[in-house]
C-alpha positions in Angstrom: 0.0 0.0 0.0 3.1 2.2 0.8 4.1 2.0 -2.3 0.3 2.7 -4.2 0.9 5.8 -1.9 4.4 6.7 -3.1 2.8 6.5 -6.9 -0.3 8.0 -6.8 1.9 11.2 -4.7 4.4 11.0 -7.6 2.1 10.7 -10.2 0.2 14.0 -8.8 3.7 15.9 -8.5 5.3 15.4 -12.0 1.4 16.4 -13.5 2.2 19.4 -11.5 -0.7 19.4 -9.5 -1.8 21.0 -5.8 -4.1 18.3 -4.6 -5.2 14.9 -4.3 -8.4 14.0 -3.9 -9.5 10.0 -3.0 -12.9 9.7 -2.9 -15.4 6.4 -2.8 -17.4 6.5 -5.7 -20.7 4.0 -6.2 -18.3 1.3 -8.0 -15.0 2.9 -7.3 -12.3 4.7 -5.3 -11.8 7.6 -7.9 -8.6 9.2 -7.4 -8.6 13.1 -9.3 -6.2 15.8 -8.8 -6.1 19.5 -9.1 -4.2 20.4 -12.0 -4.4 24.4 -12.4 -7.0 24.6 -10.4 -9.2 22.1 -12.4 -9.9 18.7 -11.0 -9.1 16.0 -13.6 -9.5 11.9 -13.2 -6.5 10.4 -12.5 -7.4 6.8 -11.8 -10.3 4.5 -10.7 -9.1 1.5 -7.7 -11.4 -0.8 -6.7 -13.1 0.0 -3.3 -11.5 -2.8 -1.1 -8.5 -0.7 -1.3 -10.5 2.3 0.6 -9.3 1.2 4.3 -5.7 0.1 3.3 -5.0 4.1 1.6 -7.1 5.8 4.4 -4.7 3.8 7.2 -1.4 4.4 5.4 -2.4 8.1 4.9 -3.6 8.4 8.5 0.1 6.8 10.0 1.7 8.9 7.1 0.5 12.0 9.0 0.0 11.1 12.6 -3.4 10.3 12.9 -5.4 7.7 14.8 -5.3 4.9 12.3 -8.7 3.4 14.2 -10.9 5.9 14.2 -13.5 6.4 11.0 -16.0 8.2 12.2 -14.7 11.5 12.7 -12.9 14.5 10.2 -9.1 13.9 11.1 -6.7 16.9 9.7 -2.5 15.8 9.6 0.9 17.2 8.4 3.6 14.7 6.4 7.2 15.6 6.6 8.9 16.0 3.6 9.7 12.3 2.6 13.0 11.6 -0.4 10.8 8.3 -1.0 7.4 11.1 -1.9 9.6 13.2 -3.9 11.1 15.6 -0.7 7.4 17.4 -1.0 5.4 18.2 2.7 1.5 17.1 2.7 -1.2 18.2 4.6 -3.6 15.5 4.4 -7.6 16.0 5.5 -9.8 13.0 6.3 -13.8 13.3 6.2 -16.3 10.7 6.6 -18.8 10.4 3.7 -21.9 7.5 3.9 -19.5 5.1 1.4 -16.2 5.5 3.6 -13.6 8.2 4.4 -13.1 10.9 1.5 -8.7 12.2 1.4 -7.9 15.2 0.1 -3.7 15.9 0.4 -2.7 18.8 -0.3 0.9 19.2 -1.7 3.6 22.3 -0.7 6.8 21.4 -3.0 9.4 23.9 -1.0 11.2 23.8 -4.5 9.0 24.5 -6.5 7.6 27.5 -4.1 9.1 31.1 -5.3 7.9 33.8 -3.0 9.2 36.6 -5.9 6.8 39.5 -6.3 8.3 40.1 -9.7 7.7 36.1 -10.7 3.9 36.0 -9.5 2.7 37.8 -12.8 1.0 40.7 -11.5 0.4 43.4 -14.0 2.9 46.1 -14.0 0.0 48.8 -12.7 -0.9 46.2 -10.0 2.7 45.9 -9.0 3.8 49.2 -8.4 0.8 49.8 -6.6 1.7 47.0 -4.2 5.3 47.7 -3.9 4.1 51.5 -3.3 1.7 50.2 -0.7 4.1 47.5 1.4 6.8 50.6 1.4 4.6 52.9 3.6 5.2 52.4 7.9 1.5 51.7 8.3 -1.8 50.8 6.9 -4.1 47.9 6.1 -3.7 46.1 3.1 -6.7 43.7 2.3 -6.2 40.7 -0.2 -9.1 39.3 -1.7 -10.3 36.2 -3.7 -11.7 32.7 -3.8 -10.0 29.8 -2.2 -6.7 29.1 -3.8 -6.4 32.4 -5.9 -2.7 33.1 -4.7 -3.2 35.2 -1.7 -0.8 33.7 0.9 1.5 33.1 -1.6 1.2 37.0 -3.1 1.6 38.4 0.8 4.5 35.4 1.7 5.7 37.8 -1.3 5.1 40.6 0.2 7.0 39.9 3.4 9.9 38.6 1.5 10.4 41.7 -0.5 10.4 43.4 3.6 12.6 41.5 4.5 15.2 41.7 1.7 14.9 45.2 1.7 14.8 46.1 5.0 17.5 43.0 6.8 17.8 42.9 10.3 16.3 46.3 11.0 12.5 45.2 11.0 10.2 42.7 13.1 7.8 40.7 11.1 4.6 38.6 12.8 2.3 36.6 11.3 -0.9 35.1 12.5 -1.6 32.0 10.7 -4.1 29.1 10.3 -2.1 26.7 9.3 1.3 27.9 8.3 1.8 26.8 5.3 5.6 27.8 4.7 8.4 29.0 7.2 9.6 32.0 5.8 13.2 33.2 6.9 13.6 35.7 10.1 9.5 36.2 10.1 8.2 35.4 13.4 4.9 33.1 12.4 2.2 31.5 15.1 -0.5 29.0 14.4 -3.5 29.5 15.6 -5.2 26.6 17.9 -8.9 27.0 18.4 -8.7 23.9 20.7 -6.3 25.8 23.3 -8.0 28.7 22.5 -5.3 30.8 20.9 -7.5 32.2 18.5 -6.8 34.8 15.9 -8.4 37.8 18.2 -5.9 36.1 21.7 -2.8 35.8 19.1 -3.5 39.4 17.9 -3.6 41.3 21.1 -0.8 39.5 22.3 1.3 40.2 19.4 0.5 44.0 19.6 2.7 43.9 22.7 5.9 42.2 20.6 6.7 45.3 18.7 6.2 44.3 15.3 6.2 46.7 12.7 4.8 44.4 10.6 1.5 42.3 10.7 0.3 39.1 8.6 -3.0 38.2 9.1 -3.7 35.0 7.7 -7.4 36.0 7.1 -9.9 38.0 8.9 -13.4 35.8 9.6 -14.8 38.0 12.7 -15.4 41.1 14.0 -13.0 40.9 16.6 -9.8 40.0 14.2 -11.3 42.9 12.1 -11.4 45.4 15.1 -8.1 44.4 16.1 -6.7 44.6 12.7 -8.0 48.1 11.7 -7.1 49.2 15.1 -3.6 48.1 14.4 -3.1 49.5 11.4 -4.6 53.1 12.3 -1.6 52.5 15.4 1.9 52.7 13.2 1.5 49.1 12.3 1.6 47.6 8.6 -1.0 44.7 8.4 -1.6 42.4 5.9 -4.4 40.1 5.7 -7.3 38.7 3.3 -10.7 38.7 3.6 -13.7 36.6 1.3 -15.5 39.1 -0.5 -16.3 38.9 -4.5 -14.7 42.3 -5.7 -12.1 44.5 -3.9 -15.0 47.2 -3.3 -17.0 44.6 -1.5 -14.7 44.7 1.4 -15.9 47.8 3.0 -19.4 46.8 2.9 -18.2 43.1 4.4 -16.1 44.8 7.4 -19.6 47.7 8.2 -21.6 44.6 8.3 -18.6 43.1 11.3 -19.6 46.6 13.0 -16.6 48.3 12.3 -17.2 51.6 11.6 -17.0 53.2 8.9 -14.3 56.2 9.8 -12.2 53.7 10.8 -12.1 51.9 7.8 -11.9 55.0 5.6 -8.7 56.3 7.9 -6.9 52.7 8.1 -7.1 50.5 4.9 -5.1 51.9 2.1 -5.3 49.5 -0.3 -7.6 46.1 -1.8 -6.5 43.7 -4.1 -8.8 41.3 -5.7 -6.6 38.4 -7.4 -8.0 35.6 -9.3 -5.9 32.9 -11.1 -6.6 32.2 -15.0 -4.8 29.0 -16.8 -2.5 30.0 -19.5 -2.7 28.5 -23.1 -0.3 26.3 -23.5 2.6 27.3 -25.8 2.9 24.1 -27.8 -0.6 23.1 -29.0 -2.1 26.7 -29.4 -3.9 27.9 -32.2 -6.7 30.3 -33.2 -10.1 29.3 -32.3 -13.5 31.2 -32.1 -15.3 32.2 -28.8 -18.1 30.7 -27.8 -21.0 33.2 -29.0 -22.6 34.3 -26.4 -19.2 35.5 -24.6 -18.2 37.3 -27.4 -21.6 39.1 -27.6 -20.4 40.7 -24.3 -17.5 42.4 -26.0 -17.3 45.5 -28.3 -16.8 45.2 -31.9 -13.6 47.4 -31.8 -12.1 44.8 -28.8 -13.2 41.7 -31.3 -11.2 43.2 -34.3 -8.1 43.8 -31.9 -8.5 40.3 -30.2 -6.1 37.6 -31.4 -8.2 34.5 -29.9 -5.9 31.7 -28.9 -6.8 28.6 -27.2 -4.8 25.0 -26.5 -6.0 22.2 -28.6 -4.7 19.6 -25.9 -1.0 17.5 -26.2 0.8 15.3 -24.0 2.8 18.2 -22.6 -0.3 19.8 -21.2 -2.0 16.8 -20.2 -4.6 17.6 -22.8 -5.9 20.5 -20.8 -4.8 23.0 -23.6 -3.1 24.9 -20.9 0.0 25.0 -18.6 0.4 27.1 -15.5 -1.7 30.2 -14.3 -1.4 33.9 -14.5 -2.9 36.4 -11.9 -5.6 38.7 -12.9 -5.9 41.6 -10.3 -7.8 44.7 -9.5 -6.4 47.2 -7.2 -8.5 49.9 -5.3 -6.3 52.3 -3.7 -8.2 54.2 -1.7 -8.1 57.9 -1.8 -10.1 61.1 -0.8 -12.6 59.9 -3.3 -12.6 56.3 -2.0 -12.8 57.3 1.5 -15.6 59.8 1.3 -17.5 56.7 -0.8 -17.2 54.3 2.5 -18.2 57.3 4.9 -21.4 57.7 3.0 -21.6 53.7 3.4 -21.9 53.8 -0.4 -23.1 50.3 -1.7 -20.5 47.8 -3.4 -21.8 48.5 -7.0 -21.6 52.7 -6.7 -18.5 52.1 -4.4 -16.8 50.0 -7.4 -18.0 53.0 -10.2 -16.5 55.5 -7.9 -13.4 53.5 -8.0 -13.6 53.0 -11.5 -13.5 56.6 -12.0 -10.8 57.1 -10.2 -8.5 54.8 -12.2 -8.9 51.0 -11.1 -9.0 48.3 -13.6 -11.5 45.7 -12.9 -10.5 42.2 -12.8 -12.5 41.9 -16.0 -10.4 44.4 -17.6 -7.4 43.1 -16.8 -8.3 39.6 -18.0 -9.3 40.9 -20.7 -6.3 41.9 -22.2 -4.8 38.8 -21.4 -7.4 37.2 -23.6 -6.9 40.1 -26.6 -3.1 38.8 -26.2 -4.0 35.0 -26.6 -2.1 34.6 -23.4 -5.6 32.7 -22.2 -8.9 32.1 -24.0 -12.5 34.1 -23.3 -14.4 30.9 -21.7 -11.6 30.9 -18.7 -11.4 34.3 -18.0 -15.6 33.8 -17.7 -15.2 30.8 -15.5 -12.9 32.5 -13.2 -14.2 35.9 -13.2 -18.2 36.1 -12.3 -20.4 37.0 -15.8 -21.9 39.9 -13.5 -18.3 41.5 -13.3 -17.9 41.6 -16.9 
């Protein structure tokens, strides 16, 4: 079984991809991964091999081997026999047996790089201009998996390279996912109760300068994390909100008020993650019609549409790797009279519009016009009512 284990692992880390997923099926144990952020099959084992994986796993990362009844959550070491790559494996009970999803962290294949993540060259000033001020909160936002820890693990690095010795970095974090060098980082632990709110106000007394926030889901983190950054701290956290200008309206609905949001956040970035066409099977294709209906006749005579017509080097995808597509709202006089008047999200986005922020749809879509990615992506990743 060790050995199916070792397999299916490597299998999963030369596709390239950033989760397994073993899951009984009515017939089968299906076995996908996430490749790109797309789930594809990889193989179908027959079920009596459910309880063999699920106990290997569960040894693999600590767990108690006997017990099938209850969510289990574990961390594997970085193994030379599973490629020298650290999992963090998840066990849930479904009605047909226990479902594993392992997610994968290749420390060499990680590259915390600002410059490397892709970010427009707009997007990345604004960022660099925002990380270089002595205080302020800066609010990451997006979908599960769109790059945010890994575009503020950027964010910290740049810090730390410019700055050396001379600063103190904290982060808050649930789990940490990678150690980062001279960055002090915590875990959060709900069961001892050293929640994101406890870890906060205890780190306020550590003299950090800088703040990591691995995401803000209550009001209390959100009080605490305003307050810090209205006090001569620089935070950085994420929040779930659809667009960057949703934000505001998401932290007024955690009762924090609205001066103190206008006086401490500087700066949202909404980050999404499009697949890129891959370079050796692309060729011109057409739209599908009722996306292109959406865009302007001048944009359709400028576009070059490219997609991926599938080959062994993409896995018959039709793309390889991912790009970020970002918007940045950096909030100004404008902005900040918008959130006093508790503005909603749509007139708080025109507003920002107007004052020079590209929408994600914007963004994307210049990607597309390049052929670096093709229009039906950019619509799956970026919601229709965006556009």
């Amino acid at each position: 079984m060790g050995q199916l284990v070792s397999h299916l692992v490597g299998d999963a880390i030369r596709a390239g991809a950033s989760d397994i997923h073993l899951e009984p099926w009515e017939n089968s144990l299906c076995v996908r991964i996430r490749l790109n952020g797309v789930l594809r099959e990889l193989v179908h084992l027959p079920l009596d091999y459910m309880e063999k994986l699920a106990g290997r796993f569960k040894v693999m990362a600590n767990l108690v081997s006997y017990q099938t009844g209850l969510p289990q959550e574990g961390h594997a070491p970085a193994d030379p026999d599973l490629g020298g790559v650290e999992l963090r494996i998840s066990v849930f009970p479904t009605v047909r047996g226990e479902k594993i999803v392992v997610r994968i962290f290749d420390p060499t294949n990680r590259s915390f790089d600002l410059g490397q993540l892709g970010l427009e060259n707009s997007t990345l000033d604004a960022f660099l201009h925002l990380i270089s001020r002595p205080n302020g909160l800066i609010l990451l936002t997006g979908p599960t998996g769109s790059g945010k820890t890994t575009a503020m693990y950027a964010a910290l690095c740049h810090l730390v390279a410019k700055h050396g010795t001379t600063i103190s970095i904290s982060t808050v974090e649930d789990p940490v996912e990678f150690s980062l060098p001279m960055v002090s980082q915590a875990q959060v632990n709900n069961a001892q109760g050293f929640t994101y709110p406890v870890a906060l106000r205890s780190l306020m007394r550590q003299d950090p300068q800088v703040i990591m926030v691995g995401e803000i889901r209550d009001a209390e983190t959100a009080a605490i994390a305003v307050q810090a950054g209205l006090t001569g701290h620089l935070v950085i956290s994420t929040i779930h909100s659809g667009m960057a200008g949703g934000t505001f309206a998401r932290l007024i609905n955690m009762n924090i008020e609205p001066f103190l949001l206008a006086s401490s956040i500087s700066g949202v970035m909404g980050l999404r993650l499009v697949r890129l066409n891959c370079p050796d099977c692309s060729a011109p294709y057409q739209p599908d019609p009722g996306l292109l209906a959406t865009l302007s006749p001048e944009i359709i005579s400028a576009a070059r549409f490219t997609a991926g017509q599938g080959c062994e080097n993409c896995l018959d995808t039709g793309y390889t790797g991912r790009v970020a597509v970002t918007e940045m709202l950096l909030v100004n006089d404008a902005i900040r009279e918008a959130i006093l008047q508790k503005l909603p999200t749509r007139e708080l986005g025109d507003v920002a519009i107007e004052q020079g922020m590209q929408t994600l749809w914007q963004n994307g879509l210049r990607r597309v016009i390049k052929g670096e990615t093709t229009l039906e992506e950019m619509a799956r990743v970026v919601a229709i009512d965006q556009l």
